[in-house]
C-alpha positions, 0 to 999 in steps of 0.5 A: 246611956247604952253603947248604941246612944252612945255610938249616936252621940258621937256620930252626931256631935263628932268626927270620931268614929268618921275618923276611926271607921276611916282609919281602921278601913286603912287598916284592915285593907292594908292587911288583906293586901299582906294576904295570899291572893287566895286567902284575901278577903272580900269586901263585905268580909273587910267592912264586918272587919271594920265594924267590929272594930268600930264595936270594940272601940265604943265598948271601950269607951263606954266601959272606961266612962261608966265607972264615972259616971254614977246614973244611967240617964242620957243627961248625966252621961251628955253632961259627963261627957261635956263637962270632961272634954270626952269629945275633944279627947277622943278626935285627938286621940284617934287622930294621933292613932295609929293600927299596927 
């Protein structure tokens, strides 16, 4: 499974990146509001913010997860990620995230 399969499969069986996409949104706007008015940024410039963000974040799961997993196929990955639970780990711990 590639970082793009991945991003889908938790977009489609999770709240995850909802949650997370939601909360650095918060994030990054709370720290263009710090900003001096002439420095803010736009809000295109916020949603890139975000979306990098968003990339970091699966670029990090995918990296942690492919030591485990010794295949490339979508089904072992899928089977990884059911059999440990990856989901449910993962919407806990964004809910208890915090961006400082």
């Amino acid at each position: 499974m590639n970082k793009l399969e991945l991003l889908e499969y938790l977009e489609k069986n999770s709240t995850a990146v909802i949650t997370f996409k939601s909360k650095a949104l918060d994030y990054q706007n709370m720290k263009n509001q710090k900003r001096q008015p002439a420095k803010r940024w736009n809000d295109t410039k916020v949603e890139r913010a975000v979306d990098k963000m968003v990339q970091e974040f699966i670029e990090s799961i995918h990296q942690k997860m492919i030591f485990n997993i010794k295949s490339d196929s979508y089904e072992s990955w899928q089977q990884f990620i059911e059999q440990n639970e990856v989901v449910e780990g993962l919407e806990e711990s964004i809910n208890e995230m915090e961006f400082e």
